[in-house]
C-alpha positions as CSV (number, residue, x, y, z in Angstrom):
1,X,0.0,0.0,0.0
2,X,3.1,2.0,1.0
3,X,4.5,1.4,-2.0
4,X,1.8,2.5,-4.0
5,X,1.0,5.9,-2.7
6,X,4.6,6.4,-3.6
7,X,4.3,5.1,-7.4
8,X,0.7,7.6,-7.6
9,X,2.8,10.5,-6.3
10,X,5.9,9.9,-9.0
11,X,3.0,9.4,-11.2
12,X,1.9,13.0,-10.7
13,X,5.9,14.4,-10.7
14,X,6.6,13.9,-7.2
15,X,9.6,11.5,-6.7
16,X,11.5,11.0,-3.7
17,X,14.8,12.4,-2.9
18,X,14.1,14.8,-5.8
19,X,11.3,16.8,-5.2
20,X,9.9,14.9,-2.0
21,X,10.4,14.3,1.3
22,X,8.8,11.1,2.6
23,X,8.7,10.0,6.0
24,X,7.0,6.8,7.3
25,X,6.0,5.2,10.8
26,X,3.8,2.6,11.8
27,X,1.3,1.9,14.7
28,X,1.4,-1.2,14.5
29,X,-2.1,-1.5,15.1
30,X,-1.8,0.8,18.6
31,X,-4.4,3.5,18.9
32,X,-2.1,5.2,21.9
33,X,1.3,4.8,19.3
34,X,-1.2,6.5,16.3
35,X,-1.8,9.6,18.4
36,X,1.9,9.7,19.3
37,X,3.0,9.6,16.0
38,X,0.3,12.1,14.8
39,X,1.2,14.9,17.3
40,X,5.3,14.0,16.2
41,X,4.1,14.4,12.5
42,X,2.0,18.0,13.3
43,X,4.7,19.1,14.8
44,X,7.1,18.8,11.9
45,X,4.1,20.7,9.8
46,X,4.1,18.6,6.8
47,X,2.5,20.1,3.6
48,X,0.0,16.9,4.1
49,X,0.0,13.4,5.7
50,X,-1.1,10.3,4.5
51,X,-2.9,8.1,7.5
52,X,-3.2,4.4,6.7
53,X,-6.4,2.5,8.1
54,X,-9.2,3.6,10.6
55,X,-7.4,4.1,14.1
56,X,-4.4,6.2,12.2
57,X,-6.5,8.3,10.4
58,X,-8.8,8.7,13.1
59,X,-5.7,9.8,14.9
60,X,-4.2,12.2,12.7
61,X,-7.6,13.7,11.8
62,X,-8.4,14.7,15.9
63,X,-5.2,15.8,16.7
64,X,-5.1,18.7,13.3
65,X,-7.5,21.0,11.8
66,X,-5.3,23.1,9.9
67,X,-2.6,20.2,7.7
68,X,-4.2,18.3,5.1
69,X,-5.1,14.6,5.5
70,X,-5.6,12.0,3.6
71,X,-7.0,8.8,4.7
72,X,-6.6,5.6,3.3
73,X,-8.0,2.4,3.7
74,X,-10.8,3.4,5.7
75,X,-13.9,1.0,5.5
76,X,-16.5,3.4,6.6
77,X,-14.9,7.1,7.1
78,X,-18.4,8.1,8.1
79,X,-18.8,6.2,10.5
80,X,-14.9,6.7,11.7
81,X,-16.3,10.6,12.3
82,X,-13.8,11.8,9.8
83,X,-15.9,12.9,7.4
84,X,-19.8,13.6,7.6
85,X,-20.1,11.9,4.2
86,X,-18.2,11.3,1.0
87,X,-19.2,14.5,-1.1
88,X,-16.5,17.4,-0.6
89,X,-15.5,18.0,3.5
90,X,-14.9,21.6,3.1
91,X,-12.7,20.7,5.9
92,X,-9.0,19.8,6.3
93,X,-10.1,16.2,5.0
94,X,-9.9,13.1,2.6
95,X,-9.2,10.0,1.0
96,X,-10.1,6.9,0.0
97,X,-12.3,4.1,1.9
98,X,-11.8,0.6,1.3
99,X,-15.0,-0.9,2.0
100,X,-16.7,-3.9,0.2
101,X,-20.2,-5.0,-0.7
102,X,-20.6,-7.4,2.1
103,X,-23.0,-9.8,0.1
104,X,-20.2,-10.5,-2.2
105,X,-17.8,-11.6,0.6
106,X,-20.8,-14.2,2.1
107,X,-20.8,-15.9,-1.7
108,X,-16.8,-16.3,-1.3
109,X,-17.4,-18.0,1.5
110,X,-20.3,-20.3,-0.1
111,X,-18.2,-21.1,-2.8
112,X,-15.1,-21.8,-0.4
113,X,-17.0,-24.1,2.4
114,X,-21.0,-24.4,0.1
115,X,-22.2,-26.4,3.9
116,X,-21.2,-23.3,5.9
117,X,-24.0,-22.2,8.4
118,X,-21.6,-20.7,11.6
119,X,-19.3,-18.0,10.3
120,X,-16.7,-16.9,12.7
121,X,-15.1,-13.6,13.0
122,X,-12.5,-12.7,14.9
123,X,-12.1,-8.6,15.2
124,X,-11.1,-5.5,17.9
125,X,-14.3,-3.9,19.1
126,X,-13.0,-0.7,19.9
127,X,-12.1,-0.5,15.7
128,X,-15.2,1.4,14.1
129,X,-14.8,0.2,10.9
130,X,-14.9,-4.0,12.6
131,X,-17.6,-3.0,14.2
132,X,-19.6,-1.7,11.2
133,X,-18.6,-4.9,9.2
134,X,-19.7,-7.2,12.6
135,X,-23.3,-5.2,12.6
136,X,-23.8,-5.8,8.9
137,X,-22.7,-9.3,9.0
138,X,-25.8,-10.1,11.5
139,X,-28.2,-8.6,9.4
140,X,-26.6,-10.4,6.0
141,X,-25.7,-13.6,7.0
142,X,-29.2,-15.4,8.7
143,X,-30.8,-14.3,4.9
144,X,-28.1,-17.0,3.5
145,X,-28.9,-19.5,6.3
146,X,-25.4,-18.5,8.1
147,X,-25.1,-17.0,11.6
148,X,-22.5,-15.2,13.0
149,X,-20.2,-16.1,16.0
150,X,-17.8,-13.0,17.1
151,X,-14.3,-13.6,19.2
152,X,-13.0,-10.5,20.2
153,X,-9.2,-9.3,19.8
154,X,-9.1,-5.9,21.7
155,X,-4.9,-6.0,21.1
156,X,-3.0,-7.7,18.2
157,X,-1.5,-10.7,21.0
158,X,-5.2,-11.4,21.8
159,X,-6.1,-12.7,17.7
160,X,-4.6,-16.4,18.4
161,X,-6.7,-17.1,21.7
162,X,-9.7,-15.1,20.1
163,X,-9.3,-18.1,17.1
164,X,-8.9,-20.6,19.4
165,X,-12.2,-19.7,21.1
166,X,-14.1,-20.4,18.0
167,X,-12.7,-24.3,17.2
168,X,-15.9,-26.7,17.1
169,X,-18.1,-23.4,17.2
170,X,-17.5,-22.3,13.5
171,X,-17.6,-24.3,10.2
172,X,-15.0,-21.1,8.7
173,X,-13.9,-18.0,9.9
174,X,-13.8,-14.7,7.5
175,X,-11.9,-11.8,8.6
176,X,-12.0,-8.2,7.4
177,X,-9.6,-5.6,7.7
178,X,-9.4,-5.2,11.1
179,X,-6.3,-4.0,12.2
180,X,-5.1,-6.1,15.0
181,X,-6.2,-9.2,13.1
182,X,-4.1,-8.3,10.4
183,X,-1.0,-7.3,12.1
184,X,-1.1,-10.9,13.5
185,X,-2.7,-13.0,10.5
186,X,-0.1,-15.5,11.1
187,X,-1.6,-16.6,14.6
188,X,-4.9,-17.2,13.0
189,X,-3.4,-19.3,10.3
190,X,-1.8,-21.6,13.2
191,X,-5.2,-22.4,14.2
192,X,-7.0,-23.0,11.3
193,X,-4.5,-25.6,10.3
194,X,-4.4,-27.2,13.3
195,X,-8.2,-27.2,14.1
196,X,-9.0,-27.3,10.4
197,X,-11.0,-24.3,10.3
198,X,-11.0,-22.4,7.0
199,X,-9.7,-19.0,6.8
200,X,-11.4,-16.8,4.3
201,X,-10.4,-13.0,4.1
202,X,-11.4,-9.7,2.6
203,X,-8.1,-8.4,1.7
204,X,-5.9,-10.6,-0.9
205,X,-2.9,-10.3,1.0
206,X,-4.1,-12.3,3.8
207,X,-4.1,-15.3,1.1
208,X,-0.5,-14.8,0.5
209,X,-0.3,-15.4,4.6
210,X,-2.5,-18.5,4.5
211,X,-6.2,-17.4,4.3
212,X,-7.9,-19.9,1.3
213,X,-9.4,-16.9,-0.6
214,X,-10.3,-13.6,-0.6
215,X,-12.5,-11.5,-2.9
216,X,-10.7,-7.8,-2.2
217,X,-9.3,-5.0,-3.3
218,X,-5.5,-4.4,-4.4
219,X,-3.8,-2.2,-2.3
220,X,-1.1,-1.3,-4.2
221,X,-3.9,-0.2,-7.2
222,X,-5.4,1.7,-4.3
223,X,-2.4,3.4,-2.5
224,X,-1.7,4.9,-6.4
225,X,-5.1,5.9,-5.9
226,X,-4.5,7.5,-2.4
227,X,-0.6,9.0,-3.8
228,X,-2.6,10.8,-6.3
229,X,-5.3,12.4,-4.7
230,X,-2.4,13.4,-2.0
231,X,-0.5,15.0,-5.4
232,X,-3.1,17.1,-6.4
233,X,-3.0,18.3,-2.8
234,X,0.7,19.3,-3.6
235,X,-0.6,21.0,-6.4
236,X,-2.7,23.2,-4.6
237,X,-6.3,21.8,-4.4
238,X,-7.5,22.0,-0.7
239,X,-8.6,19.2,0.6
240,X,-12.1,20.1,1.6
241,X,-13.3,20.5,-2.1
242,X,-11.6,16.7,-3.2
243,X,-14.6,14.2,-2.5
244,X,-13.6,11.2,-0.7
245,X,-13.3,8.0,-3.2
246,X,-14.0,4.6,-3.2
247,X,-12.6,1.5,-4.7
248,X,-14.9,-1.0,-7.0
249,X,-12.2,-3.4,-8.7
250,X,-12.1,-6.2,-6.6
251,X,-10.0,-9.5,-7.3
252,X,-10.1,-12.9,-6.1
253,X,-7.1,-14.3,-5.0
254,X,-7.2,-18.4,-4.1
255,X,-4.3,-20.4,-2.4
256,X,-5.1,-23.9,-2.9
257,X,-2.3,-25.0,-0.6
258,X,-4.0,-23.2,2.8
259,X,-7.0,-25.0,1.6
260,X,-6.0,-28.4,1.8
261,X,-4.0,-27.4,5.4
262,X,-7.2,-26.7,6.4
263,X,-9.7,-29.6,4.8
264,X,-11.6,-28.0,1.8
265,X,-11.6,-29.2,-1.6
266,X,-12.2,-26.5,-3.9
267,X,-13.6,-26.9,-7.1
268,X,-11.2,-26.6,-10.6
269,X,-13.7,-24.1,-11.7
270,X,-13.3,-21.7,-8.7
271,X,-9.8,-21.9,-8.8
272,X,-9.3,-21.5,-12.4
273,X,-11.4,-17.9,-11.9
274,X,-8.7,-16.7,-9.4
275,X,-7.1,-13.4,-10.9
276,X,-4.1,-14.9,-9.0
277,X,-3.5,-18.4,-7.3
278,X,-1.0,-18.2,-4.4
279,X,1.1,-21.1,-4.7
């Protein structure tokens, strides 16, 4: 994703070392880090900053009114209270949400496991955009005969206990972008090998990790999106009159080795409509 808002900015002229100065730092997932590392950045009064899933942009976007920001990643920047809705802010404020038609995610997991009924999800509550995807989930999945069965991961160490929770409570477990999930897929994976739960996931990295599929978005596609919105910025739009963006071009990823680790058969059709199969 990193790598992408860089290749959108060059894109646009803006190359570093030439005419840019980048600098990068990760939460790791930590709300109380993002806020340090937003006040550190405000200080240093960049020309704009470029705040990478819900809790950084949240973050960035409480701690300055004044420095232009541009969120990325965001499932529901709504409901995130960093914008009050995707037309033009007028404020100091946008980017580019990541969020997925949910109904398309429940037939990935039909076509992964077709016997599912008990779809586990394993998720932080205190992440808005989780908690959005959890609420929608309930409503969606009892109109497909599925029901849903939450373990919660308030802190990144919590994701492989939260998994282990769910073993002989869940026929598969889907995960969205949540960001302590994420920052420890690897822990999930354990368990769904070893309990032989499969793992489907919304964003196609995960299936480079070990998740069996994933019907998502490409990142890198939509840092480039993100670097150029944050170029035009550079150029001298304001902000407040870009409309926030979405992404529609999803791709299916499959990795037919994570599905035999974790007992499903997939069919040569499914896997043969894989934009890319993880090997």
């Amino acid at each position: 994703m990193r790598d992408g808002v860089k290749e959108g900015l060059a894109k646009e002229g803006f190359e570093e070392g030439k005419n840019l100065k980048w600098k990068y730092q990760s939460a790791q997932g930590n709300t109380g880090t993002a806020a340090q590392i937003a006040r550190q950045f405000i200080g240093e009064r960049p020309d704009a900053i470029v705040a990478i899933a819900t809790p950084s942009a949240q973050a960035v976007v409480a701690a300055t009114k004044t420095i232009p920001v541009v969120y990325s990643a965001v499932t529901d920047p709504v409901a995130a209270q960093l914008v009050k809705s995707m037309d033009a802010s007028g404020a100091n404020v946008t980017g580019v949400s990541d969020v997925l038609v949910l109904e398309k995610q429940i037939e990935l997991i039909k076509l992964v496991l077709p016997e599912a009924k008990r779809v586990g999800i394993v998720y932080n509550p205190g992440e808005a955009n989780s908690s959005v995807v959890v609420k929608r989930l309930k409503e969606l999945l009892p109109k497909s005969g599925m029901t849903l069965v939450e373990a919660s991961a308030p802190r990144s160490v919590d994701v492989g206990s939260a998994a282990r929770s769910l073993a002989g409570k869940v026929d598969v477990i889907y995960t969205n972008t949540d960001n302590n999930v994420v920052s420890a897929y690897e822990a999930l994976v354990k368990v769904g090998n070893e309990s032989k739960i499969p793992l489907v996931a919304s964003d196609t990295d995960s299936v480079k990790r070990g998740a069996i599929a994933a019907l998502g978005i490409n990142y890198k596609n939509l840092g480039i999106q993100t670097g150029t919105i944050v170029a035009r910025i550079l150029k001298g739009e304001k902000p407040g009159s870009i409309a926030s963006e979405t992404s529609n071009t999803l791709e299916l990823f499959v990795n037919p080795g994570a599905a035999q680790k974790q007992g499903v058969t997939l069919s040569e059709d499914f896997v043969k409509s894989a934009k890319v199969i993880v090997k």
